[in-house]
Every structure is written in structure tokens, then in C-alpha cells.
C-alpha positions in Angstrom: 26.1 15.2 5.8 24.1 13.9 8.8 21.2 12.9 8.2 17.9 11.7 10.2 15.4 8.8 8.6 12.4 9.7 10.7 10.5 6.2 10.2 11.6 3.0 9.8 9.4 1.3 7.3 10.1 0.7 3.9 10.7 4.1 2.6 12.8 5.1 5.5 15.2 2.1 5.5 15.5 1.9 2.1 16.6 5.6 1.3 18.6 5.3 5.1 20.8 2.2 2.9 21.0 4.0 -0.5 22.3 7.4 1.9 24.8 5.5 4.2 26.2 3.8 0.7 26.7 7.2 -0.4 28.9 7.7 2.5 26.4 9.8 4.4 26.4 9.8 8.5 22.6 8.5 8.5 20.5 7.1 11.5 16.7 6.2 11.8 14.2 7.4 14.3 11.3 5.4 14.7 8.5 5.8 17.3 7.7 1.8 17.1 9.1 -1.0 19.3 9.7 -2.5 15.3 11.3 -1.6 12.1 9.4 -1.9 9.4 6.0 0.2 9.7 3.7 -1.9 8.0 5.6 -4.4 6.3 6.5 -6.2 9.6 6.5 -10.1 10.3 5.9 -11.9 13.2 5.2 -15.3 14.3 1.4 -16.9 15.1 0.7 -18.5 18.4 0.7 -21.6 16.0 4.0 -21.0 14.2 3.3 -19.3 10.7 5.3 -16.6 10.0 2.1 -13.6 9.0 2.1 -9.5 8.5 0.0 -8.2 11.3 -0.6 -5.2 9.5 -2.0 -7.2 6.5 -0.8 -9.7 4.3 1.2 -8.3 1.0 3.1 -9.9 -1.8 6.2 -8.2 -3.6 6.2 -7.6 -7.0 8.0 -5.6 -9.6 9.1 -5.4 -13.0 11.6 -3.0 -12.4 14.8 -4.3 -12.7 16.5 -1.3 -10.0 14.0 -2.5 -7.5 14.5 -6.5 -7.9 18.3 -5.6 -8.0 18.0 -3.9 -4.7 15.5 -6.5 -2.9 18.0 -9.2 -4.0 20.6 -7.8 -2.0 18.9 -8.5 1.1 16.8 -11.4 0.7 15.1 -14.1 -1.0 11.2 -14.3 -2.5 9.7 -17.7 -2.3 8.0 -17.7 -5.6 4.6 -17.4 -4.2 2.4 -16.7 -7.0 -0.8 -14.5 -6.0 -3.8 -15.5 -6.8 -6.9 -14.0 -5.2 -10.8 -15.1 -4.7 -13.6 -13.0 -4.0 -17.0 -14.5 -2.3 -20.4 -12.8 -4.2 -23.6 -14.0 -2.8 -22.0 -17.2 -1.4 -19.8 -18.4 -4.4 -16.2 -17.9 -4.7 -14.9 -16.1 -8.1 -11.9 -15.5 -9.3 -9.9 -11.9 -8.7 -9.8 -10.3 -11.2 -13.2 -10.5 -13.0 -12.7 -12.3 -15.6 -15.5 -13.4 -18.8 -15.2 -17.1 -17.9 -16.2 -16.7 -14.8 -18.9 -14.2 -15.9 -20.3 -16.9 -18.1 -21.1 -19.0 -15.0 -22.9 -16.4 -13.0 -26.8 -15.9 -13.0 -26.6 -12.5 -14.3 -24.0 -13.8 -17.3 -26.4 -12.4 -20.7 -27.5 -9.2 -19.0 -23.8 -8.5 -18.4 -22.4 -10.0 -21.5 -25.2 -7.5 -22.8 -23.8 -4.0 -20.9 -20.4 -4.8 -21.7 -21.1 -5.2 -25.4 -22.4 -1.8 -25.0 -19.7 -0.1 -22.9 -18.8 3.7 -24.4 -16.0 3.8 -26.6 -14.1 6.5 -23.9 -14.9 6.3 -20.4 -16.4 8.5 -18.5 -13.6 10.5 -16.3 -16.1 12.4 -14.2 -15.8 10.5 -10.6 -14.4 7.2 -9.7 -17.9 5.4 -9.9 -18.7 6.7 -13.5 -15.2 5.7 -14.5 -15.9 2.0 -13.2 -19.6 1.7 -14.7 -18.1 3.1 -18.2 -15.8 0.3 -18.3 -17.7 -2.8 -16.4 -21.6 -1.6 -16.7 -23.5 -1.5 -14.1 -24.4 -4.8 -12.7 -21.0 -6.0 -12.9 -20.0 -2.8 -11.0 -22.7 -3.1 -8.5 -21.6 -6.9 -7.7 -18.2 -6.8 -7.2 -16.7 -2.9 -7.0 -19.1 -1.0 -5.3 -19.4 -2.8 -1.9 -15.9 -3.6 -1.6 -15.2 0.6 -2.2 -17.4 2.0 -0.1 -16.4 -0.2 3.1 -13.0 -0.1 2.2 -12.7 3.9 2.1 -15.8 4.5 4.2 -17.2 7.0 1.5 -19.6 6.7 -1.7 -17.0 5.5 -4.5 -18.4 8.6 -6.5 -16.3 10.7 -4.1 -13.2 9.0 -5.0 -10.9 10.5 -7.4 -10.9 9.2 -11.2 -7.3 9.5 -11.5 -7.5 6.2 -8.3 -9.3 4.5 -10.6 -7.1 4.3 -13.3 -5.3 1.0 -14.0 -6.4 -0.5 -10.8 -9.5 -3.0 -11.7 -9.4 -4.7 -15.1 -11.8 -7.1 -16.8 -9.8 -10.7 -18.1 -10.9 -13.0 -20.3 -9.7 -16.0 -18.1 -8.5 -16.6 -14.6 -5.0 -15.3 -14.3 -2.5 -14.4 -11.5 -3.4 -11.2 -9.6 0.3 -9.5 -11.1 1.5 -10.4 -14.2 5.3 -9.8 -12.8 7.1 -12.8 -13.8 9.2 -11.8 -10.5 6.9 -12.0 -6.7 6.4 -13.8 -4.0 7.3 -13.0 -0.2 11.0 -12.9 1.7 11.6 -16.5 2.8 11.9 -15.4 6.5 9.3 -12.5 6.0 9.8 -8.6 5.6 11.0 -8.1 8.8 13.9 -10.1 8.4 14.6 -8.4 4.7 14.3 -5.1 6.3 16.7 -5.3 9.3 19.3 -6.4 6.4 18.5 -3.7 4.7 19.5 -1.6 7.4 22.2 -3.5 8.6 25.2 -1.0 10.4 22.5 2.2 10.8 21.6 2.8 14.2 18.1 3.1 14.5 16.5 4.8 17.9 13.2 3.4 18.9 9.9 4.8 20.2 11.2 8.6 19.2 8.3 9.7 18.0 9.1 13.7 17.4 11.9 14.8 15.4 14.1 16.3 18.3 17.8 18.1 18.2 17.0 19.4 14.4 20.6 21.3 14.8 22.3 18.2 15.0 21.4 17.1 11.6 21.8 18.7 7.4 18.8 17.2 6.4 15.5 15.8 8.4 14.0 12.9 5.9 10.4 12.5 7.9 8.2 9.6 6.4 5.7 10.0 9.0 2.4 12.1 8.5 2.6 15.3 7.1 -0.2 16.6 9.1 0.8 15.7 12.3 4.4 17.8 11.9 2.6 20.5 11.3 0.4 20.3 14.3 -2.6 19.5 12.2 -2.5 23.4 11.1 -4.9 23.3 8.0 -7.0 20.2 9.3 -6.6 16.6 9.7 -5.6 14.4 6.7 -8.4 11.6 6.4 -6.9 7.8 6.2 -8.3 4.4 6.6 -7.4 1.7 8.9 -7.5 -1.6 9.7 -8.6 -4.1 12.7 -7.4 -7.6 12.4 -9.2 -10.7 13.9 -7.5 -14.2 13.7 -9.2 -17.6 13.3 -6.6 -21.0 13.5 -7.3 -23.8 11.7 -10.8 -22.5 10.1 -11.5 -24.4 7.1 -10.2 -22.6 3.3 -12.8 -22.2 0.6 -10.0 -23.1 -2.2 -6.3 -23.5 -1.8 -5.4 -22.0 -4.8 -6.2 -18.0 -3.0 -4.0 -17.1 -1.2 -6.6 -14.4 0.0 -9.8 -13.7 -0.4 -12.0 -10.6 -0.6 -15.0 -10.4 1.1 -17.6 -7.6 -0.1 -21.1 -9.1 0.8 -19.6 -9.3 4.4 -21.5 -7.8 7.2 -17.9 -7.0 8.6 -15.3 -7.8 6.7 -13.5 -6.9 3.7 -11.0 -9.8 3.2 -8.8 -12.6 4.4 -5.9 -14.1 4.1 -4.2 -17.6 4.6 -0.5 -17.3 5.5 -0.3 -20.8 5.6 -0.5 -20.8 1.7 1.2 -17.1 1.3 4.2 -18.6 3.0 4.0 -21.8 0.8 3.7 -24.0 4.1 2.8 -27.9 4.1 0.8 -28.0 7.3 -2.5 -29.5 8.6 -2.8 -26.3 10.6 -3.4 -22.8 9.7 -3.4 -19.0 10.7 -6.0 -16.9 9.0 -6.5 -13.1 9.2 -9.8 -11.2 8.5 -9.5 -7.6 8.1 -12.1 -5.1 9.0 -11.7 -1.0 7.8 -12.1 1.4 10.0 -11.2 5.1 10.3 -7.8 5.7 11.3 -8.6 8.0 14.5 -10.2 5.1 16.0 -7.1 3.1 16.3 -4.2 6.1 15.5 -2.4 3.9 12.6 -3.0 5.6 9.3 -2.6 3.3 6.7 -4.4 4.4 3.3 -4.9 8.0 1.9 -8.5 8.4 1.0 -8.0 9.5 -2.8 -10.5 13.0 -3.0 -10.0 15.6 -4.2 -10.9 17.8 -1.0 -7.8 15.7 0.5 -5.9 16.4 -1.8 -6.2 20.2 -2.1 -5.4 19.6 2.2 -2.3 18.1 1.2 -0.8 20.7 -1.0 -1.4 23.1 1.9 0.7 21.2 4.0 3.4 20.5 1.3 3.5 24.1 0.7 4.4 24.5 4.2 7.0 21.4 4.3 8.6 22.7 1.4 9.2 26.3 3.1 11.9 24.6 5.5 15.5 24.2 4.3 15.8 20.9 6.4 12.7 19.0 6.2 11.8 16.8 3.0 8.8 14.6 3.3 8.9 11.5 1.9 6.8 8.0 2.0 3.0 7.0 2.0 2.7 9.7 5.0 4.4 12.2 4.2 3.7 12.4 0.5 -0.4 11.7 1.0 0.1 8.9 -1.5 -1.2 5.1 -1.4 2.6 3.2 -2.5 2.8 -0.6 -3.1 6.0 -2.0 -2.1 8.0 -2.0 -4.8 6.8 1.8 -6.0 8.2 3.0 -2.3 11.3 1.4 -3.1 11.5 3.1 -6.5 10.4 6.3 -5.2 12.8 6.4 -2.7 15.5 5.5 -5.5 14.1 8.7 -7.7 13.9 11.0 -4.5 17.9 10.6 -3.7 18.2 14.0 -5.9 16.1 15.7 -4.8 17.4 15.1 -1.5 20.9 16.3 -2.3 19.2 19.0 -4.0 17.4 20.1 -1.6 18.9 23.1 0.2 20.1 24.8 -3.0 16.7 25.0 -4.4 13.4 27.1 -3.7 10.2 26.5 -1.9 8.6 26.5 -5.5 10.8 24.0 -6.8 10.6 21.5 -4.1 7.1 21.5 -4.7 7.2 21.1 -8.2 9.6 18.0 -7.8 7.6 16.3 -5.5 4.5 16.9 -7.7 6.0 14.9 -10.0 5.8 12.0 -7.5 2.5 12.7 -7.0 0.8 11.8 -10.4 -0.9 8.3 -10.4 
């Protein structure tokens, strides 16, 4: 078959490689001057190799995924762990009792989480969070962070986000548990454009053009926007990035650092410790969300339900064509870490040969299965 990749991040080259070792005629479109969407690497003005799209740390425990990052690089066994500044003292991410025990408000929160119901409460997000942390522990460390990260009251959020995502420790641990993370020696970009290796890949196309020239048209870009924004537009966050050299660190041991107290900020991060570098120097990034139509680079879904139901009226329409089949964070509506796109990716390759032999309904009901949280 011939076969079009539209977008070349992670999704896109990684079902591009798994297709042209099939034997498939595959290229990539990509409407970038880089591969990579945004798992990209660059080099500071000062030398650190750093994600300007935000830092991020691979991590898996799926051995189909490790298999299949292996190929094409090398982590450096960076181990993530993260801090998080309340009212001017640096904690530990995530909470954790020990810390607990050295805050002000330890015995009223040692109190509400004696007291936590025995189910939580799946009403909203918010409710979810309080039912497991109580209230003051909720208020200090979730709420602010939520609501400036996805620019809405958390209680809007979906419950099913919620699930899995924050957890309460007994001591200070590693942000993953994976025995297997880190970050590519010579960054993403690098691991990527080996993972691609022997595909052309056509830059700044950002339409899918030519359609008869191609079997199947794999488009990991935003569902929305192919469909002219029929039904609405489909709400993500964004981010702005602001860079500081040599700024001083509150504690080596983060490698980032969340920041929900901050007038403007939501987090940092120190690539001279991500990438394991020995240096006097450093390159640190702050991050700042924003709505995604003020800077046209979607990068998170915003989990409600209202979004959701949006989404299904676009799949529904996707799903209708014999030669389109979304796939990715954009074009399935769906927040992936880098690992999970990899995976997905992997799972989809059926579907994908399966595609023009089955029916609208059944397209959608496979990729509903992708869906769940």
C-alpha cells in the first residue's frame, strides 16, 4: 500500500517505521521545519542539549515499547525526581506523609486523611481529589496547580483524568517507579530521525494534498481542524517558555520543579541535571499555560466532558471516510505520555490494515477502545 504519515512526531514516526518494516511504501508529511512535534531537542545558546516544547522523561514498563526505543537509541539513566515550591518551601513530588509531618498544617491533615471515605467520590475531578487527600492537602498542592494548568475550575475536569494520576506516598520516592527511564543520550530529536531513518519525510505540508495518490491517509494532526472546525473548535492548552542561564537551583536532586503559588508560572526545569551534565553553568526553562489559540500549538486536551462529546462528533465524521484514520494526541483528543503513543501506535497497526474492510460503526468502536483512561 501507499501510505501518508501526516505528522511527524512521535506517533507519526513510530507507526511510519512499524509500516515501512511491513514492507509498506510510507512517507511523512509534516508542516514543521522539524520532526518530532513536541518531543524535539535542540541546543541552548549555552550548550545544553533542552526540549523547547517542555522538558519530558521516557519511561515504560512495557517490554514492546523499551524493545522498540532500544533500537534507536540510548536512555541515560536519569532518574526523575520532582520538587514542588508551597508558600516558599520546596516539597517533595509526589506528596508524601514524611513530608506532611514537617509542614505547619501536618495534625489537621494527618486528621482529614484519617478520615478520608472508604470509596471516593466519582462525581467531578475536584470531589475525586478531596475524597482521597481532604481538603487542605488538596487546596495546597492540587487545586492551584489544576486550575492554571487547564485554565478551568478542576471541578469541571473529568473524574475518569483523575484517576491514577496524583497519589499520596509514605516517603519521598522517584516520580515513576519504572525501573527503565531516563532521556536519549543525544536527545529525542536524534532518537526520532533514527527512527525514521530511509522514509522521506516532506516538510512545512501542512494539508493533506493528492489524497488519490495514497490507500490510506494516517493524519496525527487535529481532528478539528480537518474538518474545517465543522462542530466547533476543540479546547487545548498551551505553553510559553521563558529561559533564565545560570539562575541559582533550589535542590539538585529535582530535576524540575512545579510551581503552583506562582503569579505566572507553573513549573521549571533544569536540563543541566535532566541531561546528567557536570557543569558550573546552566539552562533553565519556566513554563507558563496559556490557551492554545493564543500561540496556534495545541498541546493538551482539556479532559470535560462537553469536549469530549465534541470529539465524538468529529470522530464520527473521520470514521465515515474509507481513507482517513486519525491517530495521535490530536487526532484521537487524548493527553499520551511517550511511551503510551508508542504503544498505541503498536495496538493501532490493525486497525489500520483493517480499515477499509470495516464500517463507520466499527472504526469507531475500535478507536473507543483507545479512548478509555
Amino acid at each position: 500500500m501507499n501510505i501518508l504519515v501526516a505528522g511527524a512526531g512521535i506517533t507519526g514516526c513510530t507507526i511510519a517505521r512499524l509500516l515501512k518494516d511491513d514492507g509498506q511504501n510510507v512517507c511523512l508529511n509534516e508542516k514543521l521545519s522539524h520532526i518530532g512535534g513536541l518531543c524535539y531537542t535542540t541546543v541552548s545558546p549555552n550548550g545544553f542539549l533542552y526540549e523547547p516544547y517542555g522538558s519530558r522523561v521516557m519511561h515504560s514498563k512495557n517490554e514492546k515499547v523499551k524493545e522498540f526505543v532500544k533500537k534507536f537509541t540510548t536512555l541515560n539513566n536519569y532518574r526523575h525526581n520532582k520538587g514542588m515550591i508551597i508558600k516558599n518551601h520546596l516539597y517533595h513530588y509526589p506528596i508524601n506523609i514524611s513530608d506532611i509531618k514537617k509542614m505547619p498544617e501536618n495534625k489537621h491533615i494527618l486528621r482529614e486523611l484519617k478520615n478520608l471515605p472508604e470509596v471516593p467520590d466519582n462525581s467531578n475531578f475536584e470531589n475525586y481529589e478531596i475524597s482521597k487527600f481532604g481538603k487542605t492537602l488538596y487546596e495546597l498542592f492540587i487545586y492551584n496547580y489544576t486550575k492554571k494548568m487547564w485554565g478551568i475550575e478542576p471541578r469541571e475536569l473529568m473524574v475518569e483524568w483523575a484517576n491514577g494520576r496524583l497519589e499520596l506516598r509514605e516517603n519521598k520516592s522517584e516520580l515513576f517507579d519504572e525501573e527503565w527511564q531516563g532521556i536519549p543520550k543525544e536527545g529525542y530529536t536524534n532518537f526520532l530521525n533514527n527512527v525514521i531513518s530511509g522514509i522521506t519525510v516532506n516538510f512545512k505540508m501542512s494539508t493533506i494534498k493528492n489524497n488519490d495518490n495514497y490507500d490510506l491517509i494516517l493524519f496525527t494532526g487535529r481532528i478539528d481542524e480537518l474538518c474545517r472546525y465543522k462542530h466547533g473548535v476543540l479546547p487545548y492548552r498551551s505553553m510559553l517558555f521563558d529561559y533564565k542561564q545560570n539562575e541559582e537551583w533550589e535542590c539538585d536532586d529535582y530535576g524540575t520543579i512545579n510551581l503552583p503559588d506562582h503569579e505566572r508560572y507553573i513549573r521549571k526545569a533544569n536540563f543541566k541535571i535532566l541531561y546528567n551534565r557536570t557543569s558550573s553553568c546552566n539552562w533553565i526553562q519556566y513554563q507558563l499555560p496559556i490557551d492554545s489559540k493564543k500561540n496556534d500549538l495545541p498541546m493538551y486536551p482539556v479532559n470535560t466532558s462537553e469536549n469530549y462529546e465534541l470529539y465524538k462528533k468529529y470522530l464520527s465524521e473521520i470514521c465515515s471516510n474509507d481513507n482517513i484514520v486519525p491517530m495521535g494526541r490530536l487526532g484521537l483528543y487524548k493527553y499520551l505520555n511517550m511511551d503510551e503513543a508508542i504503544l498505541l501506535a503498536m495496538q493501532m497497526k490493525e486497525l489500520i490494515y483493517s480499515w477499509k474492510l470495516i464500517n463507520k460503526e466499527e472504526r469507531i468502536k475500535n478507536i473507543e477502545k483507545f479512548l478509555s483512561f
